[in-house]
C-alpha positions as CSV (number, residue, x, y, z in Angstrom):
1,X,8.0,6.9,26.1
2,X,10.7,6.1,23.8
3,X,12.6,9.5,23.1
4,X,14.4,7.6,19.9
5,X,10.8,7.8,18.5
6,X,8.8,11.4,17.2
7,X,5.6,11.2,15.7
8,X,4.8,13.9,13.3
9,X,1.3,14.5,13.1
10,X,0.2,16.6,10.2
11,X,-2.4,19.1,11.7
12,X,0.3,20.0,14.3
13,X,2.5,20.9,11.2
14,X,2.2,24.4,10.8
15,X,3.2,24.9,14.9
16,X,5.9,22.2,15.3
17,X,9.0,22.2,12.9
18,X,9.7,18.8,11.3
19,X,14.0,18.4,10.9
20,X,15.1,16.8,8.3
21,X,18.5,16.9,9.9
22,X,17.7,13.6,12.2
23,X,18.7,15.7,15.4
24,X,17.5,14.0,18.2
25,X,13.6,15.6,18.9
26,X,11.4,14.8,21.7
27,X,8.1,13.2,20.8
28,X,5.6,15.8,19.9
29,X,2.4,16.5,21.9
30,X,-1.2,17.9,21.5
31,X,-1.2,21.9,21.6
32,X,-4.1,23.5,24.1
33,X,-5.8,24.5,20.6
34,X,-6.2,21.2,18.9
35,X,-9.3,19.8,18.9
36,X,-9.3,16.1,20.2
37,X,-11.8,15.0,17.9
38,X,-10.2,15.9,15.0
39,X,-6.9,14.6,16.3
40,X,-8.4,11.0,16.8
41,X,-10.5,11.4,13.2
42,X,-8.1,12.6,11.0
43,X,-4.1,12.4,10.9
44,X,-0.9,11.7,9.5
45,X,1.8,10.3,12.1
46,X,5.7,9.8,10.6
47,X,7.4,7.4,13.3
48,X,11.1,9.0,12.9
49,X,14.1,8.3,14.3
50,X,17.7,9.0,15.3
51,X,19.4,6.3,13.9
52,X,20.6,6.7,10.7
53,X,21.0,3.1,9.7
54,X,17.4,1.8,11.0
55,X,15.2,-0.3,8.6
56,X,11.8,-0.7,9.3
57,X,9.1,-1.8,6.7
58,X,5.5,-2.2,8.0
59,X,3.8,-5.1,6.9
60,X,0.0,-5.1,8.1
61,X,-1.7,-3.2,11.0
62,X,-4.9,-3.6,12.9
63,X,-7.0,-1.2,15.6
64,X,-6.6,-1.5,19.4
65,X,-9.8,-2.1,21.7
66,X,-8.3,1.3,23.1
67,X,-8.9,3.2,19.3
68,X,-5.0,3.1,19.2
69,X,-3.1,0.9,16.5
70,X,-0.7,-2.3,16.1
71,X,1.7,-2.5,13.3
72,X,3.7,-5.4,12.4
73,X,6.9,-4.8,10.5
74,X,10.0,-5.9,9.1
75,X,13.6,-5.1,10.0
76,X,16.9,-5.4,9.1
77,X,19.4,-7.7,10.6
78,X,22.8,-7.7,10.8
79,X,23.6,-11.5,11.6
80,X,21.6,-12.7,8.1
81,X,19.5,-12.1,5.6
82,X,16.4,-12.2,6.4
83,X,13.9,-10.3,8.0
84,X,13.7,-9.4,11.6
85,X,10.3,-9.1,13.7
86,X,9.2,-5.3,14.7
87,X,6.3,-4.5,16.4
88,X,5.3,-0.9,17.0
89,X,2.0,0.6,19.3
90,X,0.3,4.2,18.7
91,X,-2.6,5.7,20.6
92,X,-5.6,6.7,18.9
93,X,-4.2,9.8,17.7
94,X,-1.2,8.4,16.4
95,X,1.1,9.2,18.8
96,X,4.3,6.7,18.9
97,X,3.3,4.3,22.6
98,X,5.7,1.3,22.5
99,X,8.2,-0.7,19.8
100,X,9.4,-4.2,20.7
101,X,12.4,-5.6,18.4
102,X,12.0,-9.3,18.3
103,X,14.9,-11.8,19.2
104,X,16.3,-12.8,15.8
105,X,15.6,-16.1,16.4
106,X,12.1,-15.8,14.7
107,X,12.2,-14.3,12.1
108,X,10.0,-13.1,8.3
109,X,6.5,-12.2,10.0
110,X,3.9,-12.5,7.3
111,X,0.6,-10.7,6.8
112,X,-2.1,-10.8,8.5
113,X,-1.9,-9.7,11.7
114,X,-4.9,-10.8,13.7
115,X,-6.6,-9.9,16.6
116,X,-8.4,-13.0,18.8
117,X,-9.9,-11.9,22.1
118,X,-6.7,-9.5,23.5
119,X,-4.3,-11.4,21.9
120,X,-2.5,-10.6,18.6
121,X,-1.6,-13.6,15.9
122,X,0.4,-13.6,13.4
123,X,2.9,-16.2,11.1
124,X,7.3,-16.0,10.9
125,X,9.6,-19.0,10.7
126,X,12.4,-19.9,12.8
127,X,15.9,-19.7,11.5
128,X,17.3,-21.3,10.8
129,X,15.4,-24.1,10.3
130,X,12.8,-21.8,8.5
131,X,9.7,-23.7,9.9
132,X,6.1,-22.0,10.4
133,X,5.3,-20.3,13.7
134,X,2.4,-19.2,15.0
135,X,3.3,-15.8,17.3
136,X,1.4,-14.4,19.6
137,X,1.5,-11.1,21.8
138,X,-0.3,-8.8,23.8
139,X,-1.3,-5.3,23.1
140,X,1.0,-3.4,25.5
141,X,3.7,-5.9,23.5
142,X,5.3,-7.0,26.4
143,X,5.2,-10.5,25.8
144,X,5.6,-12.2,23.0
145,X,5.1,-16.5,22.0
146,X,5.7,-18.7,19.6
147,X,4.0,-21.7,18.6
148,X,5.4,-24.5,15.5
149,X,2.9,-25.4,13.1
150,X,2.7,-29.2,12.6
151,X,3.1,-31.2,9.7
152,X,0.2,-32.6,7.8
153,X,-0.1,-35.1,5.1
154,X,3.7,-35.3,4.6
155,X,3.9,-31.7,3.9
156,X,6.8,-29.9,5.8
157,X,5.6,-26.2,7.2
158,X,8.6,-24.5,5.9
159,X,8.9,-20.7,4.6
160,X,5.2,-19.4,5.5
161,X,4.1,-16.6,3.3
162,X,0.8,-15.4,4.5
163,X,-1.8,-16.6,6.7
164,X,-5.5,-15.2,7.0
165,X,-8.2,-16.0,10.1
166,X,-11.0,-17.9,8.6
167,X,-13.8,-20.1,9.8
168,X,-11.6,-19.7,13.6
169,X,-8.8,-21.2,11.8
170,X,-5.7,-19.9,9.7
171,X,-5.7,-20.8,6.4
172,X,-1.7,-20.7,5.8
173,X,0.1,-20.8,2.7
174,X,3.8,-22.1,3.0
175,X,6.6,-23.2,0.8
176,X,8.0,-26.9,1.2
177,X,11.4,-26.3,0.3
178,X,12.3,-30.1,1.1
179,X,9.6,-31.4,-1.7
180,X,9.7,-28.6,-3.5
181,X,5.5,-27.8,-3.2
182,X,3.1,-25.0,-2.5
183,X,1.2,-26.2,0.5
184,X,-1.9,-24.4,2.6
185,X,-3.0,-25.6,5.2
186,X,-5.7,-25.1,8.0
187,X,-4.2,-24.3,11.3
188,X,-5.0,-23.5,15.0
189,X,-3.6,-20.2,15.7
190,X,-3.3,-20.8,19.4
191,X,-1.7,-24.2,19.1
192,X,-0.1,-24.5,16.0
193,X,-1.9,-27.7,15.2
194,X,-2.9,-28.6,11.3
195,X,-6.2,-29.9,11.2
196,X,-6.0,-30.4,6.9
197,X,-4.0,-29.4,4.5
198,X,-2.5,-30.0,0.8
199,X,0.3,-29.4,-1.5
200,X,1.2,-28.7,-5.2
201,X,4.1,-29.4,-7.1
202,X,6.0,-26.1,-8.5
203,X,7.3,-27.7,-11.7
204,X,7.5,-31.2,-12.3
205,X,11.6,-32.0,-11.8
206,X,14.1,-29.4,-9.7
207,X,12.3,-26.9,-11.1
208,X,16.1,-24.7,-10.3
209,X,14.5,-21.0,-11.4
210,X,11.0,-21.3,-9.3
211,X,12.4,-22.8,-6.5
212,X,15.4,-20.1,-6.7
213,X,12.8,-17.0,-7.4
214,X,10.9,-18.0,-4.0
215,X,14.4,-18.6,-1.5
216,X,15.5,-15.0,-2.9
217,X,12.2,-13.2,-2.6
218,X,12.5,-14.2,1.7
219,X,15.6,-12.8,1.8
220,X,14.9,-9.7,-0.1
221,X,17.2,-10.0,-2.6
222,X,14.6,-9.7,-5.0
223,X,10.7,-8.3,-5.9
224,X,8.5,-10.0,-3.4
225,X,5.6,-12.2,-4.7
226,X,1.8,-10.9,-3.8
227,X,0.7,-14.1,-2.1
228,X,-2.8,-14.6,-0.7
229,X,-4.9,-17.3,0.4
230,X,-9.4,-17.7,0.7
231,X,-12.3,-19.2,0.6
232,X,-14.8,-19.1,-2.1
233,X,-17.8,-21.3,-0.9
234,X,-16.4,-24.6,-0.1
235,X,-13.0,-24.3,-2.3
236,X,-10.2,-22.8,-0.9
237,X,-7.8,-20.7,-3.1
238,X,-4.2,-19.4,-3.4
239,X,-2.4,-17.2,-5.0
240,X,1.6,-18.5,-5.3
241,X,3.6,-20.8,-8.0
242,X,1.9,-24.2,-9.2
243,X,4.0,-26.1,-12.1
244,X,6.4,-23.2,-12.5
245,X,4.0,-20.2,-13.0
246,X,2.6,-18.2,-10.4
247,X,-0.9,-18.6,-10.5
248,X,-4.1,-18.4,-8.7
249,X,-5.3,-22.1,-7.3
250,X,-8.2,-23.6,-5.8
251,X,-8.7,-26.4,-4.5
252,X,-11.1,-28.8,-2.2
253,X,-7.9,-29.6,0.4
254,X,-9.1,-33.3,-0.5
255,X,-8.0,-33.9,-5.0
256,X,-4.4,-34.2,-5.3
257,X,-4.5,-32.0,-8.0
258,X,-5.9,-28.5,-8.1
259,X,-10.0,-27.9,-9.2
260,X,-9.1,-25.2,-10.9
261,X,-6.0,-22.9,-12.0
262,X,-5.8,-19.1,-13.7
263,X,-2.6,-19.4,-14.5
264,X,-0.1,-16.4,-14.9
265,X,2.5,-16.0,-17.5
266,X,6.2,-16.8,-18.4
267,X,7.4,-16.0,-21.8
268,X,10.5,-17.9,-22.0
269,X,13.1,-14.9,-21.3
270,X,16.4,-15.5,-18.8
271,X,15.4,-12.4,-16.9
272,X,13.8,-12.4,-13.9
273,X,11.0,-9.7,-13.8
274,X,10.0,-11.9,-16.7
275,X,10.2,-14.9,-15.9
276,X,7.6,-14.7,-13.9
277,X,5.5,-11.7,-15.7
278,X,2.2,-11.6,-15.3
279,X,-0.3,-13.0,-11.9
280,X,-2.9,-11.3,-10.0
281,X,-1.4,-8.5,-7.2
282,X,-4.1,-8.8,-5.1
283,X,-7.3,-11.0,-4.8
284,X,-10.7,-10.5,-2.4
285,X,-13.5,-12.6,-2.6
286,X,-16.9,-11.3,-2.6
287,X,-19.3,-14.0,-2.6
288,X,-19.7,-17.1,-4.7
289,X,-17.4,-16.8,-7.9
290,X,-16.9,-12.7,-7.4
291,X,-14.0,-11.3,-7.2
292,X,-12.1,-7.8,-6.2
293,X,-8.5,-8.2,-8.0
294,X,-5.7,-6.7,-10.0
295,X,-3.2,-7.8,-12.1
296,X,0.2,-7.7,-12.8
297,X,1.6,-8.2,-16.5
298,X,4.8,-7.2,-17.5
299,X,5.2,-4.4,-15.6
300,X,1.8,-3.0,-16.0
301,X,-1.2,-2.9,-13.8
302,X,-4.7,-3.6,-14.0
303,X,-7.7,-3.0,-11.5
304,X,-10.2,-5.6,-11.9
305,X,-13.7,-4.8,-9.7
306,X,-16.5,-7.4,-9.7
307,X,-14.9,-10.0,-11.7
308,X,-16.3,-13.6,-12.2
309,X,-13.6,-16.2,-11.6
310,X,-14.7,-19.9,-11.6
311,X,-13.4,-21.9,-9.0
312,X,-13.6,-25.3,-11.4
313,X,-11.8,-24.2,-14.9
314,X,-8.5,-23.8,-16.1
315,X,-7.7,-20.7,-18.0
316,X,-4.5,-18.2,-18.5
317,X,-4.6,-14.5,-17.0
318,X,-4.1,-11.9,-20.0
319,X,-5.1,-8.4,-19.4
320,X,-8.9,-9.1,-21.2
321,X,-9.4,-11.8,-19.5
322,X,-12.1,-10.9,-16.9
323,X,-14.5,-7.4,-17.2
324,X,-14.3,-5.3,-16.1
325,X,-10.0,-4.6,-16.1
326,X,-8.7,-1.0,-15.9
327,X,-5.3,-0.2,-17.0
328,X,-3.7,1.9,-14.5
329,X,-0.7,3.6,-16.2
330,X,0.0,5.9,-13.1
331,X,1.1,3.1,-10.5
332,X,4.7,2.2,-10.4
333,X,5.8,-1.4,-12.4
334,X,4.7,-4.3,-10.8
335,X,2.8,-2.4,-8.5
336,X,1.8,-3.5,-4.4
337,X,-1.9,-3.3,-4.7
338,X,-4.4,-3.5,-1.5
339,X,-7.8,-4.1,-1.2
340,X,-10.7,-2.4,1.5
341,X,-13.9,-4.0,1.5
342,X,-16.0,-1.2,3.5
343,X,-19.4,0.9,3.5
344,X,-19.6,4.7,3.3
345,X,-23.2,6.4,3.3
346,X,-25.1,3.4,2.9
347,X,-23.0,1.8,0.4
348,X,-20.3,-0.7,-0.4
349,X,-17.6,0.1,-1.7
350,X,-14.1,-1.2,-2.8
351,X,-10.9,1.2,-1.7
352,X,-8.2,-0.3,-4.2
353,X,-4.5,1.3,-2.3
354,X,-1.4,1.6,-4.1
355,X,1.8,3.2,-5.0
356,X,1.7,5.8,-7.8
357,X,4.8,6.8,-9.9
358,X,4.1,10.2,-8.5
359,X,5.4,8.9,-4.9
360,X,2.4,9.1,-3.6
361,X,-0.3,6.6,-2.5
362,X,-3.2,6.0,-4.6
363,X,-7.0,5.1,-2.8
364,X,-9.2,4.4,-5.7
365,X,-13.0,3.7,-4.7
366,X,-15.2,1.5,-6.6
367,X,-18.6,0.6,-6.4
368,X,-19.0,-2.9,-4.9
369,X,-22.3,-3.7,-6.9
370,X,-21.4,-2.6,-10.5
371,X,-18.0,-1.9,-10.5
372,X,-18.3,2.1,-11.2
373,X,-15.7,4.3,-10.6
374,X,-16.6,6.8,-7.7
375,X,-13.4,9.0,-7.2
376,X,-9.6,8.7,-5.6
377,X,-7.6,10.4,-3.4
378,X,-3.8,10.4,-2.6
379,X,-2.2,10.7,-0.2
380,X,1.7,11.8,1.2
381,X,3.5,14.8,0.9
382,X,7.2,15.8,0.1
383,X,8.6,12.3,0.7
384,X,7.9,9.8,-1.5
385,X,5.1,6.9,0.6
386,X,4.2,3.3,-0.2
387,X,1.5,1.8,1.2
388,X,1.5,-1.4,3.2
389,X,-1.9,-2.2,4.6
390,X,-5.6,-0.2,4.9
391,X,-8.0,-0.9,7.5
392,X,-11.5,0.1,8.9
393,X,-11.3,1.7,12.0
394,X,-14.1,1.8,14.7
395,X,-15.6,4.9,14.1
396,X,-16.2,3.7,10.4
397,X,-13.1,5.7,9.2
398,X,-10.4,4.2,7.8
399,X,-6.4,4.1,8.4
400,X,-3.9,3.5,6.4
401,X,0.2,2.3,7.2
402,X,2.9,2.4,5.0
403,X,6.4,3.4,4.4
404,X,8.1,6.9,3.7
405,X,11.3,7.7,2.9
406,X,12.6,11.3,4.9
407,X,14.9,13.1,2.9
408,X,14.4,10.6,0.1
409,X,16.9,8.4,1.9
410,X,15.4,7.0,5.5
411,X,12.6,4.5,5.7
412,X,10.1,5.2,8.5
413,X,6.6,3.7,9.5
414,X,3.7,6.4,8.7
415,X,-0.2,6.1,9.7
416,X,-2.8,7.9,7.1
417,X,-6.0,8.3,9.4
418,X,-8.9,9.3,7.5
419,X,-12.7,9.9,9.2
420,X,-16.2,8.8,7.3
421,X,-16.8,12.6,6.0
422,X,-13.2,12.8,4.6
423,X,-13.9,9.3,2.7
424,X,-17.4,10.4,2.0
425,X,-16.2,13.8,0.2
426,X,-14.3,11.6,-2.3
427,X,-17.0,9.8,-3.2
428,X,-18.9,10.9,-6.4
């Protein structure tokens, strides 16, 4: 085991003293008096670590076959600006297993990270060419591959952005910096081939401030852009920029233009955060024409449950523009907003998961059917936490991976594991 790694595990608190001094600790262990079954069922692991000038930012996670966890992540190069490729392995009671620093030839992994038979998937470009590659690694992470997405009807796989697995396929979303064009496409995660695809202009001329707004937000010089990409039916949707707004798109992968748009807003201000002001922050579809969302609009936030968005119309996204739409004051501008489709005592239920002002990460649960309100909970402790992905877990829990900041000051990769009766006592 890596000795540059601890994990802090929260019932193991009140025996083992956490420094905030970054000496060197050795990883800490079970005691005698733990129970194992809570250990696995319920925990909060804090990957720290020596270095001082470290920068890891976890991007999605999924659960082992063995009950343990994957996370992919971010980090922070030296040699440009863009993101590096981490990968980090924990056991089922999220103790730190394995990290594997990727060769900064590949680099900006995307969500999601996607488990096909024992191999991992996931999307990251090449620099410094920036083209779309598939990567694929094992879960002991001792190999890792990469794999070029083709180019499809003349659209050039260039700065991926996410990439989910549906129908055996990814559905990618890219950025054709050459033509200056959102494009998705359908693609075989194991070779890279695209089977069908399209693209849509992102302003009609250079369109400088879109195209500008998108380069930056890959190398992190500004907010990142909540993209997403799914299937409702037979249409398949987006959510990126489409004639200079970013917007929520779907389309048939056949009509050269889109079927339908809900498009975002940009009042005509030189600022950035304004420029592109309002979109949705996250998007799930349920069936049909349902929808779990939120919405960003001008620096507020809005949690949208059961919504009815029409794949075939064209309409502009203002905070009454669906029901229901909750303001939600308490989450930080702009917010990161996840969704959790899941079941707890018989019923389904949406966990919304997000950063609140108070540092803290927000779970809010829903009821899938109506859209009711059925409790929260937060979660994080003495550093301020952001959350990055949420998850089911095999024994119908769920886990949650994010970032925290020790001492205020050092990023490190933390794991919220929560079991079925700790998510079931929240529920009203």
């Amino acid at each position: 085991m890596d000795l540059n790694h601890q994990t802090v595990n929260l019932f193991l608190m009140l025996k083992k003293f956490y420094s905030l001094l970054f000496i060197a600790l050795t990883v800490l262990s079970c005691s005698e008096e733990s129970n194992p079954k809570f250990d696995t069922d319920n925990f909060t692991s804090i990957f720290d670590n020596y270095k001082f000038d470290i920068d890891y930012t976890p991007i999605d996670m999924v659960q082992t076959s063995d009950g343990g966890y994957l996370i992919l992540g971010r980090r922070k190069l030296t040699t440009s600006n863009m993101s590096g490729i981490y990968l980090l392995k924990a056991d089922e009671n999220g103790n730190f297993v394995k990290e594997l620093e990727v060769d900064e030839t590949y680099v900006n992994p995307v969500a999601r990270l996607t488990q096909i038979g024992e191999v991992f998937y996931f999307a990251c470009m090449e620099y410094p060419f920036m083209t779309a590659n598939i990567a694929s690694v094992d879960p002991d992470l001792e190999n890792v591959a990469f794999t070029p997405v083709s180019s499809i009807n003349d659209i050039i796989p260039t700065y991926p952005s996410v990439a989910s697995y549906i129908d055996n396929q990814f559905l990618l979303q890219c950025y054709d910096h050459e033509n200056r064009q959102s494009g998705l496409l359908i693609v075989d995660p194991v070779t890279g081939a695209a089977s069908g695809g399209k693209a849509f202009t992102i302003g009609i001329g250079a369109a400088d401030n879109v195209n500008e707004a998108i380069i930056n937000t890959f190398a992190h010089s500004r907010r990142s852009f909540p993209y997403e990409v799914g299937k409702s039916g037979g249409t398949y949707f987006f959510n990126g920029f489409y004639n200079f707004t970013y917007s929520l798109v779907f389309t048939d992968l056949v009509s050269d233009d889109p079927i339908g748009v809900v498009s975002g807003q940009n009042p005509p201000d030189s600022d950035f955060e304004y420029q592109f002001g309002a979109g949705f922050s996250s998007i799930v579809n349920l069936s049909g024409s349902k929808f779990a969302a939120s919405m960003f609009y001008f620096g507020e936030n809005y949690l949208m449950p059961g919504i009815t968005i029409p794949s075939n119309s064209t309409t502009s996204l203002q905070p009454d523009s669906f029901n229901p739409s909750y303001a939600f004051p308490e989450l930080v501008k702009n917010a990161n907003v996840k969704i959790l489709r899941t079941t707890i005592d018989s019923k389904n239920v949406l966990i919304y998961g997000s950063d609140t002002k108070t540092k803290q990460i927000g779970l809010y649960f829903y009821d899938e059917a109506t859209g009711e309100f059925l409790g929260s909970r937060y979660l994080g402790f003495s550093n301020p936490f952001e959350i990055a992905s949420i998850i089911n877990t095999s024994d119908e829990g769920i886990a949650v991976c994010g970032t925290t900041y020790v001492a205020g000051r050092f990023p490190r990769i933390c794991i919220f594991k929560l079991s079925k009766e700790e998510i079931a006592g929240e529920i009203k």
